[in-house]
GUPA-741695 format. One record per residue (C-alpha): residue number from 0; residue in one letter; x, y, z. Coordinates in steps of 0.25 Angstrom, whole numbers, plus 5000, padded with zeros to 4 digits. Layout:
GUPA-741695
SITE   nr  rest    px    py    pz
SITE  NUM     a     X     Y     Z
...
//
This chain:
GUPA-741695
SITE   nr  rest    px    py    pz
SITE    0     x  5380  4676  4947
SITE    1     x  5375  4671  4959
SITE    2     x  5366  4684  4961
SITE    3     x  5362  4683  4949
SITE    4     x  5357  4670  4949
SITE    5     x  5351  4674  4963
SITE    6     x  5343  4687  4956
SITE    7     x  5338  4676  4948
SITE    8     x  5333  4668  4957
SITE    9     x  5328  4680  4966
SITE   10     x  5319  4685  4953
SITE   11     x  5315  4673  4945
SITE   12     x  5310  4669  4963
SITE   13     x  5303  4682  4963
SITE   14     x  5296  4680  4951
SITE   15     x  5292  4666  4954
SITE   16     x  5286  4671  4966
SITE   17     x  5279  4681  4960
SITE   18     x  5272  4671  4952
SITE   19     x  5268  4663  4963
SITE   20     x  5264  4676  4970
SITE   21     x  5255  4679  4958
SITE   22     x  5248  4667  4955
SITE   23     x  5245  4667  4971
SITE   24     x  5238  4679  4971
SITE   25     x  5230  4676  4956
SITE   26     x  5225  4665  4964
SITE   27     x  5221  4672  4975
SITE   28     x  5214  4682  4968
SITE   29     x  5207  4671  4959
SITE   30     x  5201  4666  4973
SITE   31     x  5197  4680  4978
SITE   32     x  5189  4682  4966
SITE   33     x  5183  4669  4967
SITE   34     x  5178  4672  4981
SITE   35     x  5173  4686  4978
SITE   36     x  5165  4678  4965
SITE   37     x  5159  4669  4976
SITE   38     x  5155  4680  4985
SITE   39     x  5148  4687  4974
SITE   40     x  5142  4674  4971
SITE   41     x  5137  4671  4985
SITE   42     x  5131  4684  4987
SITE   43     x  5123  4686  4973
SITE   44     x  5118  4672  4978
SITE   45     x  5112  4677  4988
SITE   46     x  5108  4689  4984
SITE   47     x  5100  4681  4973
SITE   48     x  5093  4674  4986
SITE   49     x  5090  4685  4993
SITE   50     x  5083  4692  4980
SITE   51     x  5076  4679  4980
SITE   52     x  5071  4679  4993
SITE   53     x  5067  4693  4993
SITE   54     x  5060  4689  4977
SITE   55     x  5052  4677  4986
SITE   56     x  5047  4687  4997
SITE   57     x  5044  4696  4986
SITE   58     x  5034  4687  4979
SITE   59     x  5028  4683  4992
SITE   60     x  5025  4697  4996
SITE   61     x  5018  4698  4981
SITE   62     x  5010  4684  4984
SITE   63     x  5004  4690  4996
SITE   64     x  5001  4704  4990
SITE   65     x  4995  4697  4980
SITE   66     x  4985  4690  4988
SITE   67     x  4983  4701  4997
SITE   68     x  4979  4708  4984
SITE   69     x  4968  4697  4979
SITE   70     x  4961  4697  4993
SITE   71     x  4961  4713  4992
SITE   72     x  4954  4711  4978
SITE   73     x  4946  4701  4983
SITE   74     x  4942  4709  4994
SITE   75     x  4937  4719  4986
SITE   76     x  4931  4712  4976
SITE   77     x  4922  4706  4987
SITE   78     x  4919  4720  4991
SITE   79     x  4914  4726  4978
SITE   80     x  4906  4714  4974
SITE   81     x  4900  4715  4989
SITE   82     x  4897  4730  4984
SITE   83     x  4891  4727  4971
SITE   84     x  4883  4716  4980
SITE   85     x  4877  4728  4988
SITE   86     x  4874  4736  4977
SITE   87     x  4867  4727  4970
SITE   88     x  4859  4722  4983
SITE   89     x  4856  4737  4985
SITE   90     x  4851  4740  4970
SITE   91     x  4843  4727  4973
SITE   92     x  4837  4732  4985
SITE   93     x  4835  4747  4979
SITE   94     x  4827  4740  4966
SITE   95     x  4818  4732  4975
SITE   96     x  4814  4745  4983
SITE   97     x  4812  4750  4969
SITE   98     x  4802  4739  4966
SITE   99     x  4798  4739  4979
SITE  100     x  4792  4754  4978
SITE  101     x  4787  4750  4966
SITE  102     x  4777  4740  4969
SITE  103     x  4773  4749  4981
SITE  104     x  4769  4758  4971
SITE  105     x  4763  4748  4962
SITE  106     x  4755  4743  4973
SITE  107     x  4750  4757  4977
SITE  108     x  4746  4760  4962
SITE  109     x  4738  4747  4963
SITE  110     x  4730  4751  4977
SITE  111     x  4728  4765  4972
SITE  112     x  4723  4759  4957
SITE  113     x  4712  4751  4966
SITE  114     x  4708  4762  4975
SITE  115     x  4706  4769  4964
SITE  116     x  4698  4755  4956
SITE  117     x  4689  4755  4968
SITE  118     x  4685  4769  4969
SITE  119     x  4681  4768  4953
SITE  120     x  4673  4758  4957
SITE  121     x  4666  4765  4968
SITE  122     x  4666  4777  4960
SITE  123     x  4659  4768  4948
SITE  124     x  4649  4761  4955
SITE  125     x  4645  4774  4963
SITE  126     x  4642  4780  4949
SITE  127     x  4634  4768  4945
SITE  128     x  4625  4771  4955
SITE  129     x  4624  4785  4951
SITE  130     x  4619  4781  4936
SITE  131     x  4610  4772  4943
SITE  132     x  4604  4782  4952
SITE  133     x  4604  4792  4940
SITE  134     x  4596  4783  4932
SITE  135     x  4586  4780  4942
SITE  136     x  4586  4795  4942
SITE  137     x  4583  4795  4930
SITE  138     x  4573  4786  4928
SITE  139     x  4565  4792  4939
SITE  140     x  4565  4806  4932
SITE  141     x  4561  4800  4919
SITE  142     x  4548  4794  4926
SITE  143     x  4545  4806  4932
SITE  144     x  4546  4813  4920
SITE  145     x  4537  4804  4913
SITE  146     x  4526  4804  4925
SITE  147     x  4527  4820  4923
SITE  148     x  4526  4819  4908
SITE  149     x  4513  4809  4910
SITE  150     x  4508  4819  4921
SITE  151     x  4508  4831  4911
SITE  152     x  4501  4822  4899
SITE  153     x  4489  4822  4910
SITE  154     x  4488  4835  4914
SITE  155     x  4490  4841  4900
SITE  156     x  4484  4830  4891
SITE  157     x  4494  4831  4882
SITE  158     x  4502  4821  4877
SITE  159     x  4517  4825  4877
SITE  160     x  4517  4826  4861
SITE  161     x  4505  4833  4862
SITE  162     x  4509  4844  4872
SITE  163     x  4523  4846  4865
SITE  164     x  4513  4848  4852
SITE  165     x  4505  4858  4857
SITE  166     x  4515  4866  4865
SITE  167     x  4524  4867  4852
SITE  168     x  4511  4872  4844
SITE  169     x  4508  4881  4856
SITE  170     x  4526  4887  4855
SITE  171     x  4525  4888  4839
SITE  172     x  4513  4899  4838
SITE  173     x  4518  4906  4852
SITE  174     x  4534  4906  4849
SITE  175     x  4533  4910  4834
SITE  176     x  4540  4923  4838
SITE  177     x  4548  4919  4850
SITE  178     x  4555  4908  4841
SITE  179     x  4559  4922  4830
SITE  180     x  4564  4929  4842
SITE  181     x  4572  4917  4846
SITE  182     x  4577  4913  4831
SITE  183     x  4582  4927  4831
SITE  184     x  4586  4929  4843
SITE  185     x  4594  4915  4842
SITE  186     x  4600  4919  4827
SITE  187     x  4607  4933  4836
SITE  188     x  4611  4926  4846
SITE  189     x  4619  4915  4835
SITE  190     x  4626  4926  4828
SITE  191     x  4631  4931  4841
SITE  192     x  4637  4919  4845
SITE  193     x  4643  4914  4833
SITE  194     x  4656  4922  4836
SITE  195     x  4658  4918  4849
SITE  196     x  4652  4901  4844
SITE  197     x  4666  4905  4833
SITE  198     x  4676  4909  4845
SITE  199     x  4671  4897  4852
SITE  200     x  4672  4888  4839
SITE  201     x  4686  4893  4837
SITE  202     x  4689  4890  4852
SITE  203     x  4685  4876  4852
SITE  204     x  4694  4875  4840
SITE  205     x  4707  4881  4847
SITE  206     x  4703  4872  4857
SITE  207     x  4703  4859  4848
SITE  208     x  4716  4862  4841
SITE  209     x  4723  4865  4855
SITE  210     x  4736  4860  4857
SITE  211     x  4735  4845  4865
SITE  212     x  4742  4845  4879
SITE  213     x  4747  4834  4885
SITE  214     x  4743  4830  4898
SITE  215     x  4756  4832  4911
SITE  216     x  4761  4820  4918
SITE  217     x  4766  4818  4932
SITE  218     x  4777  4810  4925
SITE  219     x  4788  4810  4918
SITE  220     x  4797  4798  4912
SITE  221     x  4812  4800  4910
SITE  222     x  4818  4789  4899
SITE  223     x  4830  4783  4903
SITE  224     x  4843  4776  4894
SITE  225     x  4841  4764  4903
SITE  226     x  4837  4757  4915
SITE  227     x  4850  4759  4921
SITE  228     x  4847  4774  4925
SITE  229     x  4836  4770  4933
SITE  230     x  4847  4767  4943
SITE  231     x  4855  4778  4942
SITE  232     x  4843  4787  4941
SITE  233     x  4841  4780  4957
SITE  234     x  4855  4780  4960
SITE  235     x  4861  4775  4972
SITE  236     x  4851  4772  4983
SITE  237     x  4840  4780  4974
SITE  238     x  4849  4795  4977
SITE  239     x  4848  4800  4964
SITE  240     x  4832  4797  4962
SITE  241     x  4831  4804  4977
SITE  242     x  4839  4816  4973
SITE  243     x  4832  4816  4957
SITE  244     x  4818  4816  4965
SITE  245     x  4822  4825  4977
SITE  246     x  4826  4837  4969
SITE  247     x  4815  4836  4958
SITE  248     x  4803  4832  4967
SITE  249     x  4799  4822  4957
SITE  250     x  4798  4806  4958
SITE  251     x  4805  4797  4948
SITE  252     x  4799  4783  4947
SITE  253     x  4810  4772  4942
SITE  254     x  4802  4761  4937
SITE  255     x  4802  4749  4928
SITE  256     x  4798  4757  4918
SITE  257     x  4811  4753  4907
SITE  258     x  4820  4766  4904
SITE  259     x  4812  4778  4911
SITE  260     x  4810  4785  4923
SITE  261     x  4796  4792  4927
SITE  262     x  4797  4806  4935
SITE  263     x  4784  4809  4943
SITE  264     x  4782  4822  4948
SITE  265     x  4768  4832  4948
SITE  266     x  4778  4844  4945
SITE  267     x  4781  4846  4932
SITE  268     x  4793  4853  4933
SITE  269     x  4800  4846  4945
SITE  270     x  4797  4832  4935
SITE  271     x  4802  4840  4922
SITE  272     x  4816  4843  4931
SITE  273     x  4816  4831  4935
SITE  274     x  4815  4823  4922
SITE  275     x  4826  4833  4915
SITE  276     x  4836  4831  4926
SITE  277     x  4833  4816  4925
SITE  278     x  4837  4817  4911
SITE  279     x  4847  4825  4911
SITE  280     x  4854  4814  4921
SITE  281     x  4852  4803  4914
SITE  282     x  4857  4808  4903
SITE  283     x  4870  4814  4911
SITE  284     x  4872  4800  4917
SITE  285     x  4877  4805  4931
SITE  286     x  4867  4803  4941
SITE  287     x  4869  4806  4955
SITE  288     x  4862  4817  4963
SITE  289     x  4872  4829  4963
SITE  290     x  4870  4826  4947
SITE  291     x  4855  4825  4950
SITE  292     x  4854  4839  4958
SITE  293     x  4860  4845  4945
SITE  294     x  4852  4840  4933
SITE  295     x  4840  4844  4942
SITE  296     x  4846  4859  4942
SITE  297     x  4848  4858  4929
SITE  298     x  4834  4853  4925
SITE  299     x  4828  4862  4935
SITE  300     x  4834  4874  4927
SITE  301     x  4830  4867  4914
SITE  302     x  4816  4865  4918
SITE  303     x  4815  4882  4921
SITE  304     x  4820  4884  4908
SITE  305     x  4812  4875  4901
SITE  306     x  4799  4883  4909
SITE  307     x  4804  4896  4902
SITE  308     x  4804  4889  4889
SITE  309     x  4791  4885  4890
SITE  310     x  4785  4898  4895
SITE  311     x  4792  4905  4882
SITE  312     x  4787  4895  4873
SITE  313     x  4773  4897  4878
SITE  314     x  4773  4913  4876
SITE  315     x  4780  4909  4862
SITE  316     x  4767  4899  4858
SITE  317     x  4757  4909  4863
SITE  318     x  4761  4924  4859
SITE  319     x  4763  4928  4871
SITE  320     x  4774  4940  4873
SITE  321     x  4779  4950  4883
SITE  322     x  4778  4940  4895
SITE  323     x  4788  4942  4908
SITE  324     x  4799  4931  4908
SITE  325     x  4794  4927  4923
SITE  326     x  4780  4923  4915
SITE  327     x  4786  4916  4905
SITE  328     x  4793  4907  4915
SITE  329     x  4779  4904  4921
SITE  330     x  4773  4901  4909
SITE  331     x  4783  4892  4906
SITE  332     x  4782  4885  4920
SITE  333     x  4767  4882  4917
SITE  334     x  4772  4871  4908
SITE  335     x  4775  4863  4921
SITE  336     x  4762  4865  4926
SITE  337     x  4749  4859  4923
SITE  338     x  4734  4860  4926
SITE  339     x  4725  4850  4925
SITE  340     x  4736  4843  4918
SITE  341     x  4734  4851  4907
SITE  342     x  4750  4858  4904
SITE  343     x  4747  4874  4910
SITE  344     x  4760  4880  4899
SITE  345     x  4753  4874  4887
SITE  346     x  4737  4876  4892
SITE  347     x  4744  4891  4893
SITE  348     x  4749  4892  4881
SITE  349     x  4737  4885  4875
SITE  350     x  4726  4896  4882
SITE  351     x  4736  4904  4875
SITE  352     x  4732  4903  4862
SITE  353     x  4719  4903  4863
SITE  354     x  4716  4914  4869
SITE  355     x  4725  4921  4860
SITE  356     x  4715  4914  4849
SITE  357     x  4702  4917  4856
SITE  358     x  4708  4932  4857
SITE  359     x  4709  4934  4843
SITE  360     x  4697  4928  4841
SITE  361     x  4689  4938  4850
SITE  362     x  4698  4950  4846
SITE  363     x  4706  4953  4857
SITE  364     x  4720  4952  4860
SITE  365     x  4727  4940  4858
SITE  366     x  4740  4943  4865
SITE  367     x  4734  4946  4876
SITE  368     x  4726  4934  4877
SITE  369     x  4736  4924  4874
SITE  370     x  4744  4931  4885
SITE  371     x  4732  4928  4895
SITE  372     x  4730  4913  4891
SITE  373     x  4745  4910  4894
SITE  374     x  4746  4917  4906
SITE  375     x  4731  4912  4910
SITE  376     x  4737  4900  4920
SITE  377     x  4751  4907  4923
SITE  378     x  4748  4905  4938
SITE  379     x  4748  4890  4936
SITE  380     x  4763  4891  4935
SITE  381     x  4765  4897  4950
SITE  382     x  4753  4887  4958
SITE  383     x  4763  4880  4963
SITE  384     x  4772  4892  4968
SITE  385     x  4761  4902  4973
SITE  386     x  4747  4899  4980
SITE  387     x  4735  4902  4973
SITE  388     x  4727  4901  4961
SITE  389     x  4734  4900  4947
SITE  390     x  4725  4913  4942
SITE  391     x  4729  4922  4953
SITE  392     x  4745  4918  4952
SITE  393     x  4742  4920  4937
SITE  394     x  4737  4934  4940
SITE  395     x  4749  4935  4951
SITE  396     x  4759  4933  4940
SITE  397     x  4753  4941  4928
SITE  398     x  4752  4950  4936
SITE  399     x  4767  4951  4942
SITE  400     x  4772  4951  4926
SITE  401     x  4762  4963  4922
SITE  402     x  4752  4955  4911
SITE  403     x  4741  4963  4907
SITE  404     x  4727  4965  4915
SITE  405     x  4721  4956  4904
SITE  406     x  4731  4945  4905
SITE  407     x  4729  4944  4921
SITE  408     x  4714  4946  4920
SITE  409     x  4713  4935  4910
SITE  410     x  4723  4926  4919
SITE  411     x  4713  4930  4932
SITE  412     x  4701  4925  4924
SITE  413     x  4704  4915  4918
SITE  414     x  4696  4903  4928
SITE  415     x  4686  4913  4931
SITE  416     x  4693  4918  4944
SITE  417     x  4690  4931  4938
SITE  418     x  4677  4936  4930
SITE  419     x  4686  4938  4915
SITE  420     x  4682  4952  4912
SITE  421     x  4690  4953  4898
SITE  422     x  4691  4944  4886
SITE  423     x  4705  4940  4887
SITE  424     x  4700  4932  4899
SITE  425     x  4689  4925  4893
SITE  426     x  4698  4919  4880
SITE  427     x  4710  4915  4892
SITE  428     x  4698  4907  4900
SITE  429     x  4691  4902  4888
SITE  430     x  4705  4897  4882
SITE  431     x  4711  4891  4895
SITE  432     x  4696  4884  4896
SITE  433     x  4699  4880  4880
SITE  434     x  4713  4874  4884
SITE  435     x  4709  4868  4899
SITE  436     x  4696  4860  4891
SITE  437     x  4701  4852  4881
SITE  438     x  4699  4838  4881
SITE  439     x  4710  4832  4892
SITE  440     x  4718  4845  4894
SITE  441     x  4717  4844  4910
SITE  442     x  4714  4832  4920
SITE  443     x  4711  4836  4934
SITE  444     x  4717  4824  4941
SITE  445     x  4731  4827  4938
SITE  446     x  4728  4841  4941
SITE  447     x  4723  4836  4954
SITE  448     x  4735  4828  4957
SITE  449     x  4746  4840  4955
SITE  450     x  4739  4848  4965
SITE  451     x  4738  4837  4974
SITE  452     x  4754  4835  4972
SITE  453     x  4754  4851  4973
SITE  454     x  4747  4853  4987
SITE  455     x  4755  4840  4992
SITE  456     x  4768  4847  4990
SITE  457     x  4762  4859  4994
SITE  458     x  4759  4855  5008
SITE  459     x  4774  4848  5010
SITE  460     x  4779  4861  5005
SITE  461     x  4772  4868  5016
SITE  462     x  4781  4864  5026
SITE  463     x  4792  4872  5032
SITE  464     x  4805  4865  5028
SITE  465     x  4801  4860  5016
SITE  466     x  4810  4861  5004
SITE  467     x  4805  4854  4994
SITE  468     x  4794  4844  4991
SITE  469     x  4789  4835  4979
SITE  470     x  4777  4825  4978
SITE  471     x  4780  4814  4970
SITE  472     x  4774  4799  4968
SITE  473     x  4764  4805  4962
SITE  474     x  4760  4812  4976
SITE  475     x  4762  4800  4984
SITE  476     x  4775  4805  4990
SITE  477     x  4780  4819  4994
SITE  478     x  4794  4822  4995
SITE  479     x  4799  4833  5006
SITE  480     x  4812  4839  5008
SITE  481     x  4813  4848  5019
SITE  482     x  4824  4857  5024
SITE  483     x  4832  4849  5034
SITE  484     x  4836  4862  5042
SITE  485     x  4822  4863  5044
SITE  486     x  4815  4852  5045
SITE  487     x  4824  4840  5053
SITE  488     x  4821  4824  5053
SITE  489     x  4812  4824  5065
SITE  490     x  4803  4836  5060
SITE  491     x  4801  4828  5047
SITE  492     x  4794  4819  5053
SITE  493     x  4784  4829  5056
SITE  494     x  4782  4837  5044
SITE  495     x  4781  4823  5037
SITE  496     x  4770  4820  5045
SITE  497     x  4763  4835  5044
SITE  498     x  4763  4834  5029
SITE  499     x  4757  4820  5028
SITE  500     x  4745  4826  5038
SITE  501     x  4743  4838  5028
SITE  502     x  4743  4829  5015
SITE  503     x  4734  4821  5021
SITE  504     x  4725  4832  5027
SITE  505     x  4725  4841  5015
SITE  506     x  4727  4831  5003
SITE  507     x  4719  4822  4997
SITE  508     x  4728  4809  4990
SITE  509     x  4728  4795  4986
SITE  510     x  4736  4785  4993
SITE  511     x  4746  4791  5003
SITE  512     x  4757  4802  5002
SITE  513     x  4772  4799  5005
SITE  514     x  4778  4810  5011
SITE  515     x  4794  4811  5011
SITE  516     x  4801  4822  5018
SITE  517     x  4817  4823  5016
SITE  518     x  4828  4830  5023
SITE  519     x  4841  4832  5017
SITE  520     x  4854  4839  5021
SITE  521     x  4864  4844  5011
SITE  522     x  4877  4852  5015
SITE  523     x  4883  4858  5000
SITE  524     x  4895  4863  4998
SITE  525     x  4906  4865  4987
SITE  526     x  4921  4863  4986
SITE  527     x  4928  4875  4978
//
């Protein structure tokens, strides 16, 4: 009983322990967990204080960068209003220059106008005093005459009534017969000549209805959208109006003139290339001079078709067939030249037609005539290539493409350098004296100015090393460039100074001549 009771005890002891045991260890784990809640604690704080120390340094770093950011901007936009500042002060500068050379040229207009005033003046009153001497002259004759008239009345005693009486008395019984002979010789000698007083009537008539021709200029305008191209037309520091007027030999003058561009050059073809590659890049709108280079190309080409458009449509208007394609690109070219201002292509085509007219008038053969009359002036198309008269390089060049006897000798005769020995002669000079006389067909002084421009280019051409040259300003100014292999900087100094003393010693000119010689280099190549 006892162990029972002891069992008992040793259980209900064990399981009370057990209890305690139990409630000990819950507690304990209560305080463990507790302490790993406050560590977790403790260290998200202090996580959460370093993110926020790192989010403070953060937007320090962005304070700064964004300052530094504005001073760049500033910087720069300090630097691109410092550029438009120079721009504009150079654009400034380059329009004053502009207006500068302009009133340079105004004022040598002005002296050369005054010159001109005071030698019309002198010229005037030296013709005064020629009327006056004349009509002392005159007045002296008529006295004498009268003295000799009185003298006469003495010796004779006749009065000047009385002796005109009785010598027409003393004529009417004498010359009864002679005036007969006379009356029929005069009748004959009216019936012969009214055929050729008919072809003559008919010529004068050809004449009167003959086509007007207007008179060449040395200038040409070129319209513009805007102002605003005049600019771009100079480009930058003037390169583009440089290389426009260094490849075509012609001047461009940029004015006040509202919308327009004038281009002034003796040379009828260099201007024509010239104001179709101006066109052709304004109307492009890219301006610059490797563009420049190319539209000139390309209105050079242009401009050598145009000549074989010209030359066919003057055999089509005449008649004329069976010509050699190398002829008909000279006749063409004649519409670039001019003689006595008066357009050579159209005075061509213009003998043309009247001697094929005046052929058939006179029975002979018309083809052949107009043939004559278009290739009279065919030489004029090669003056500026060959030396000699324009006759005998017509001769030359009928010649080399096989025309007939007539045709040359017709073109030989034609100014009288031959004696004409055939009729087709005779109607090509009378129709190219019909076409030359009308009433302002030709002027002289521009003549005389194209040869002057002519010889001036000639004597800088003469030079050895020199490529190209172009008079322009109206022959105030020549441009020069020479090979730079050739000729270096310090021998440019002396061909300059050679060509001035030839100018002056072998040309004649108003005012004074600019001469501007040039050297350029250029190495080319291309990337493939």
């Amino acid at each position: 009983m006892s162990t029972a009771i002891t069992i008992v005890i040793a259980i209900l002891s064990l399981a009370v322990g057990a209890g305690v045991s139990g409630y000990v260890f819950f507690k304990k784990g209560i305080a463990y967990r507790q302490q790993q809640a406050e560590a977790t604690i403790g260290s998200a704080e202090q996580e959460a204080e370093r993110i926020k120390k790192e989010a403070g340094k953060l937007i320090e770093s962005a304070k700064v960068e964004c300052e530094n950011r504005k001073k760049s901007a500033l910087v720069e936009a300090k630097d691109e209003i410092y550029k438009i500042k120079s721009e504009a002060d150079k654009e400034i500068k380059e329009r004053r220059n502009e207006i500068s050379r302009q009133e340079r040229r105004i004022q040598q207009k002005e002296e050369n106008l005054d010159k001109k005033n005071d030698n019309l003046e002198k010229k005037e009153e030296i013709l005064q005093n020629k009327i006056k001497a004349a009509d002392e002259k005159l007045a002296e004759a008529e006295s004498i005459k009268k003295s000799q008239m009185d003298i006469l009345e003495k010796i004779s005693e006749f009065t000047r009534e009385q002796a005109k009486d009785y010598i027409i008395s003393q004529l009417e019984t004498e010359l009864v017969h002679e005036k007969a002979l006379k009356i029929s010789a005069y009748e004959q000698q009216i019936k012969d000549a009214c055929d050729e007083k008919a072809r003559n009537y008919i010529s004068l008539a050809i004449a009167k209805c003959a086509a007007d021709q207007v008179s060449e200029s040395s200038i040409s305008v070129v319209a513009l959208p805007n102002d605003e191209m005049k600019g771009r037309i100079i480009g930058r520091e003037g390169r583009n109006i440089r290389t426009l007027e260094t490849l075509t030999g012609v001047d461009l003058i940029i004015d006040d003139t509202p919308e327009a561009i004038t281009l002034s050059c003796f040379d009828q073809v260099r201007r024509e290339v010239a104001r179709i590659a101006l066109e052709k890049l304004i109307a492009d709108g890219r301006i610059h001079p490797t563009r420049i280079e190319e539209m000139v190309d390309k209105a050079r080409r242009e401009v050598e078709h145009k000549i074989k458009q010209e030359g066919e449509r003057a055999i089509l208007e005449t008649n004329v067939h069976n010509i050699n394609h190398e002829l008909v690109k000279l006749i063409g070219r004649l519409r670039f030249r001019t003689s006595y201002r008066q357009n050579v292509l159209n005075h061509s085509i213009e003998v043309a037609q009247l001697s094929g007219i005046l052929a058939s008038e006179l029975g002979v053969d018309a083809n052949i005539a107009r043939r004559a009359g278009l290739l009279h002036d065919i030489g004029k198309a090669l003056t500026s290539e060959i030396e000699g008269s324009h006759v005998q390089i017509g001769v030359d060049v009928c010649k080399k493409y096989k025309e007939s006897a007539e045709v040359i000798h017709a073109v030989e005769a034609h100014h009288n350098d031959v004696e004409p020995q055939t009729v087709i002669a005779c109607i090509v000079q009378a129709a190219d004296a019909i076409s030359a006389a009308r009433p302002a067909a030709r002027c002289e002084n521009y003549e005389s100015y194209i040869k002057r421009l002519e010889k001036l280019e000639e004597i800088c051409s003469s030079y050895e090393g020199v490529e190209k040259c172009f008079a322009v300003q109206a022959g105030r100014e020549v441009r020069i460039m020479v090979l730079p292999e050739i000729i270096n900087d310090e021998k440019m100094v002396l061909v300059a100074r050679d060509i001035v003393k030839r100018i002056e010693d072998e040309m004649e000119y108003p005012g004074q001549i600019k001469v501007h010689l040039i050297r350029e280099s250029r190495t080319i190549e291309y990337a493939k």
